[in-house]
C-alpha positions as CSV (number, residue, x, y, z in Angstrom):
1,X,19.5,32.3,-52.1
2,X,22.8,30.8,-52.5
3,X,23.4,27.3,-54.8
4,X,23.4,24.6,-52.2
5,X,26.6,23.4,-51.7
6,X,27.5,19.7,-50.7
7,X,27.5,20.2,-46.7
8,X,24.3,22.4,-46.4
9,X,21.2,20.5,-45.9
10,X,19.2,20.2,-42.9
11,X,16.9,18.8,-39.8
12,X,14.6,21.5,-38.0
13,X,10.9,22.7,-38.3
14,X,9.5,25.5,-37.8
15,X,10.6,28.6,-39.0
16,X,10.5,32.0,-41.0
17,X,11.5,33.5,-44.0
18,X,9.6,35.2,-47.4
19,X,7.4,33.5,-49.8
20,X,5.7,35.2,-53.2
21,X,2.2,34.6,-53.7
22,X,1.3,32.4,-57.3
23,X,-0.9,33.7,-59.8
24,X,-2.7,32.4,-62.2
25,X,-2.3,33.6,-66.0
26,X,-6.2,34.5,-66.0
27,X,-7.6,36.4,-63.7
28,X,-6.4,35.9,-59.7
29,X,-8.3,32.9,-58.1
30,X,-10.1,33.5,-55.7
31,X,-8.8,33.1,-52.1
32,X,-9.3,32.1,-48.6
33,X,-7.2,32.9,-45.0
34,X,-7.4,30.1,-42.5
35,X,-6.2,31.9,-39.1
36,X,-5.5,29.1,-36.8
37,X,-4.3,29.3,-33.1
38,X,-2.9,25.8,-31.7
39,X,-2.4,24.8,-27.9
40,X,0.6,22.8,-27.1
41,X,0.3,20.6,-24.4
42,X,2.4,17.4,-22.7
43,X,1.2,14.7,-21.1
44,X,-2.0,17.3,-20.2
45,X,0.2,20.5,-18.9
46,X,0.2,23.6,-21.6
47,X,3.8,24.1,-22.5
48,X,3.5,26.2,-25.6
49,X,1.2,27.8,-28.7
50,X,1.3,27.9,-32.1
51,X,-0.1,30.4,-34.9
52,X,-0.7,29.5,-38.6
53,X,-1.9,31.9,-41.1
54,X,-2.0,30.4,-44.4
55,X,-3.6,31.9,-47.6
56,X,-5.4,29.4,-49.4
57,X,-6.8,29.0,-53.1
58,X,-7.7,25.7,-54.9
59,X,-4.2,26.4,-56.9
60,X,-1.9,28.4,-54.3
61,X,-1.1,28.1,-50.9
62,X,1.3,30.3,-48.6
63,X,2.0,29.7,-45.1
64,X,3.1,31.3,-42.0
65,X,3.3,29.6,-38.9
66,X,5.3,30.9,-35.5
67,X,5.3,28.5,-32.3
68,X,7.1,29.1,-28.9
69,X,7.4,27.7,-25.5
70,X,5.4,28.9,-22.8
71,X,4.6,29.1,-18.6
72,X,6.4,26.9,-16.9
73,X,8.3,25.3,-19.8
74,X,10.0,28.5,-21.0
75,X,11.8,28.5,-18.0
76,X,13.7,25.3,-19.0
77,X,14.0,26.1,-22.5
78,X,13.2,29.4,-24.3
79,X,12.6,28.1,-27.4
80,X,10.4,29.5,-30.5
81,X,10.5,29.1,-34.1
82,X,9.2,30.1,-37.2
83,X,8.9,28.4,-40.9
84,X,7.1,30.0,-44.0
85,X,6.5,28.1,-47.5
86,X,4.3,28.6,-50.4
87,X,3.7,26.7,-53.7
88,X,1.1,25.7,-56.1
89,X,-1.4,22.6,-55.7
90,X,-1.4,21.2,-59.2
91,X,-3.9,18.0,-60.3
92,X,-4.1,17.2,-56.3
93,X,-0.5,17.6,-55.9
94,X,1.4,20.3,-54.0
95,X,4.1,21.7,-55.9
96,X,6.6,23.7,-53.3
97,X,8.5,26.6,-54.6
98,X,9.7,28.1,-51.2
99,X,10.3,26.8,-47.6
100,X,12.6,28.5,-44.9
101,X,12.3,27.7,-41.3
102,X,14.2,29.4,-37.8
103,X,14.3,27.9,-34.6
104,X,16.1,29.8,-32.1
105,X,17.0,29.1,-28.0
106,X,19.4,31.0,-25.5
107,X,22.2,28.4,-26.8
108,X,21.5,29.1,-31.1
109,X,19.8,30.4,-33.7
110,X,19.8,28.6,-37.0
111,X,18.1,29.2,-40.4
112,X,17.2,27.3,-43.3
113,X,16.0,28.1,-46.8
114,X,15.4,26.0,-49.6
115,X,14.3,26.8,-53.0
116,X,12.1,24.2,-55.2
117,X,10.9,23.4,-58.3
118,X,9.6,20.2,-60.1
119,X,9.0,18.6,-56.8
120,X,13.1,19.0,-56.8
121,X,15.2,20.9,-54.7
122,X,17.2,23.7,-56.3
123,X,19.0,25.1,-53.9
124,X,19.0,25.0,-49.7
125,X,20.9,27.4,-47.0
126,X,21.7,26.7,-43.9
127,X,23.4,29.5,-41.2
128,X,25.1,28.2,-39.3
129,X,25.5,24.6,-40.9
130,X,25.5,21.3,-38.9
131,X,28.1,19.3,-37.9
132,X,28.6,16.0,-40.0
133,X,27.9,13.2,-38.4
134,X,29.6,10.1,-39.5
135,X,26.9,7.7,-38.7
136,X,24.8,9.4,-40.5
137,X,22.6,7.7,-43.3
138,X,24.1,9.7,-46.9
139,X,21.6,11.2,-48.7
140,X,20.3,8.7,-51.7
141,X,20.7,10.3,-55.5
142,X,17.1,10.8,-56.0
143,X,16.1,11.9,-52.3
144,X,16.0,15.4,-53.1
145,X,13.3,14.5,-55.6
146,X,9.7,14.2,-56.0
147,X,9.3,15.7,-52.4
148,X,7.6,18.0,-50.6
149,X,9.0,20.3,-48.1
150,X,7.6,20.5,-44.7
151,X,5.3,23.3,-44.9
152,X,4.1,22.1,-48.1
153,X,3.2,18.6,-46.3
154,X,0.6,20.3,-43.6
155,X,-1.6,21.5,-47.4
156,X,-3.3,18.0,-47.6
157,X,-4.8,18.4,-51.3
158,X,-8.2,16.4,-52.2
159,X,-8.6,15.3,-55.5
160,X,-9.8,17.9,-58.1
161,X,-13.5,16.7,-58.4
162,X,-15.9,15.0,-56.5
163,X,-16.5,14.5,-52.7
164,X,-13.9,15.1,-50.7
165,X,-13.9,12.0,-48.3
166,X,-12.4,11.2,-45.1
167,X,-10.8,8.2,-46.2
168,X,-9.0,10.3,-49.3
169,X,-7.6,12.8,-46.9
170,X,-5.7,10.0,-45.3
171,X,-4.8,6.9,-47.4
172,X,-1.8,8.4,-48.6
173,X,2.5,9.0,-48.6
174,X,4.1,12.3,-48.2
175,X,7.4,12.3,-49.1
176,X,9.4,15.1,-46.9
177,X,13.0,16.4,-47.5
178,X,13.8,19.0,-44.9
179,X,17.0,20.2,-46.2
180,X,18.7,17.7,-44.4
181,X,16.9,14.4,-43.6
182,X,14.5,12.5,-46.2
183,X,11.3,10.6,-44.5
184,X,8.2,9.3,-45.6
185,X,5.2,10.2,-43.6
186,X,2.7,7.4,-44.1
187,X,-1.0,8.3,-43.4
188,X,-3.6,5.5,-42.6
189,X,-7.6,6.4,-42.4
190,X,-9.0,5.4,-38.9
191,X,-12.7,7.4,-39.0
192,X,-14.3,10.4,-38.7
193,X,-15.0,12.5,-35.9
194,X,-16.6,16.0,-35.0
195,X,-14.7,18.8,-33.7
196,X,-14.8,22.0,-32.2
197,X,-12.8,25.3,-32.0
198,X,-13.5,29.4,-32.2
199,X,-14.7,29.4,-35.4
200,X,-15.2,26.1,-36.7
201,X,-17.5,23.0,-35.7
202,X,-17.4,20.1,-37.9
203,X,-16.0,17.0,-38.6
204,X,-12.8,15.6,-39.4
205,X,-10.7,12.6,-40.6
206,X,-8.5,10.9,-38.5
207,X,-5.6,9.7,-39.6
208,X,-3.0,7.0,-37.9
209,X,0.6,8.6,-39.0
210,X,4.1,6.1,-39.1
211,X,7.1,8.5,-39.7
212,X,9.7,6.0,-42.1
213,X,13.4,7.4,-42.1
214,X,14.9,7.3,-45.7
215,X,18.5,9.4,-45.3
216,X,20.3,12.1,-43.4
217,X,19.4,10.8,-40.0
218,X,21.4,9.0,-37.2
219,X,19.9,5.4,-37.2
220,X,21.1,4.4,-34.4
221,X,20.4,7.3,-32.4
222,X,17.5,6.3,-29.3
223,X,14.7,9.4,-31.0
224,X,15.0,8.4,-34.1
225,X,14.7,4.2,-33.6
226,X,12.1,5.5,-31.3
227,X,9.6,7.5,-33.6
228,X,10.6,4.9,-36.9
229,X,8.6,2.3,-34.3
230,X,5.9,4.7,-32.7
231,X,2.6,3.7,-33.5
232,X,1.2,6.1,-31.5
233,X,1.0,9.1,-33.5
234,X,-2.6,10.7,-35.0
235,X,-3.5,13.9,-37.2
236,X,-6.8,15.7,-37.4
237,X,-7.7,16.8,-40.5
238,X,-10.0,19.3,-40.9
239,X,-11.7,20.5,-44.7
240,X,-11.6,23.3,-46.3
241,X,-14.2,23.2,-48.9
242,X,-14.0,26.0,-51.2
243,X,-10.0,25.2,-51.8
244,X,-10.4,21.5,-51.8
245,X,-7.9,20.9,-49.1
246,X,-7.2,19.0,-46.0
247,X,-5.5,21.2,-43.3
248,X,-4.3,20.0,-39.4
249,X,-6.8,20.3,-36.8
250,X,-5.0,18.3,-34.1
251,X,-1.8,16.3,-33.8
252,X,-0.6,13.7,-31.3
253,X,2.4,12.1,-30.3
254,X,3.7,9.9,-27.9
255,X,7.4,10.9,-27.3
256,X,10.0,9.8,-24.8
257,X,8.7,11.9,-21.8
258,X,5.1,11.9,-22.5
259,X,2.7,12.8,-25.2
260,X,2.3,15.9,-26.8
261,X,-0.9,17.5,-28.5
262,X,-0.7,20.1,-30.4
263,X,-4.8,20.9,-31.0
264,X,-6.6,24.3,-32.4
265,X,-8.6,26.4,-30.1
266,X,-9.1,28.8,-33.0
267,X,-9.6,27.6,-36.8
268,X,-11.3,30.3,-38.5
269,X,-11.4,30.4,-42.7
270,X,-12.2,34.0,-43.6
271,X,-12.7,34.7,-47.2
272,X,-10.7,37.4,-48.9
């Protein structure tokens, strides 16, 4: 990976590239695969799916997830991408060391890499770079710091000991540089339901989700003064005991043409 230079940064998800697995200095912990197999859907029609594979430990995490359009929709845009990340979880805390994403259409294909450590970005690549945009919202001295990257935000970490509560999965801030835009996602308990996929029937915490635009985006631009005042957005989160961690179930947005779901019909944990 190259140093990150003063024009590459970034604003996709999802996406593919490499990430090491972390060891312990002991023995290896023990580990768990969560196989998970999403159905994209707007306002009720199925436009898409999305696969997540992410080997899980109470100190490691590495993720692969691909996603692509489908049906009727991938006649408008054949669209797909595909992001990887992996890191350690720390105290409750994830601690990122890789994240690359691609998302590719007939028009483009673009990739982005970024390296991390400390919570801190040490280096990002981006092929082909975007465009500067002079409305754009400069990037603050510390907001490559202290962050997570997106793959690193879907591991929801609950606190080392004790019960690991709805409400705890929620009630917090994610901090989320993408290699080009910094937001806050803010998370907000609402209750607990039950759910039910291939492989998994339980319950999970609901969370209301506000998306809060820091730097690198447009702020006048309609999407973004659109999501920064969308109340309508909610996340599923589904336990996963033996690693103490929180991990998406379902996810809903209102957007500009409609709501979209993204929910699993397949959430299976198999130990390894």
């Amino acid at each position: 990976m190259t140093p990150r230079s003063t024009g590459a940064r970034l604003a996709l998800a999802l996406a593919a590239a490499t990430a090491a697995a972390l060891s312990l200095a002991a023995a290896p912990a023990r580990a768990d695969m969560l196989h998970a197999i999403y159905r994209v859907s707007l306002v009720g029609l199925p436009i898409g799916t999305a696969v997540l594979d992410a080997d899980l430990s109470p100190s490691s995490y590495t993720i692969r997830a691909d996603a692509r359009l489908t049906g009727l929709a991938k006649l408008f845009a054949n669209a797909r991408g595909a992001s990887t990340g992996n890191g350690a979880i720390v105290e409750g805390r994830i601690a990122p060391a890789t994240f690359a994403t691609t998302a590719a259409s007939s028009q483009m294909t673009r990739t982005i890499r970024m390296a991390l450590a400390g919570n801190a970005v040490t280096g990002v690549d981006i092929a082909p770079p975007f465009d500067e945009k002079p409305d754009r919202v400069p990037l603050g001295p510390n907001d490559e710091q202290n962050i997570v990257d997106p793959v690193g935000a879907a591991v929801i970490p609950a606190p080392a000991s004790g019960a690991m509560a709805p409400p705890t999965a929620c009630n917090r801030k994610i901090p989320i540089f993408d290699g080009y835009t910094r937001f806050d996602i803010d998370l907000t308990y609402v209750g607990e339901r039950s759910a039910k996929a291939k492989g998994y029937n339980g319950p999970v915490a609901v969370c209301a989700v506000r998306y809060v635009p820091i730097s690198g985006h447009s702020p006048d631009r309609p999407a973004t003064k659109f999501m920064a005042e969308n109340k309508d957005v909610e996340v599923w989160l589904a336990p996963i005991e033996a690693d103490r961690v929180w991990m998406p179930f379902r996810v809903s947005v209102r957007t500009m043409i409609g709501t979209t779901v993204v929910e699993a019909q397949e959430f299976r944990v198999n130990g390894k």
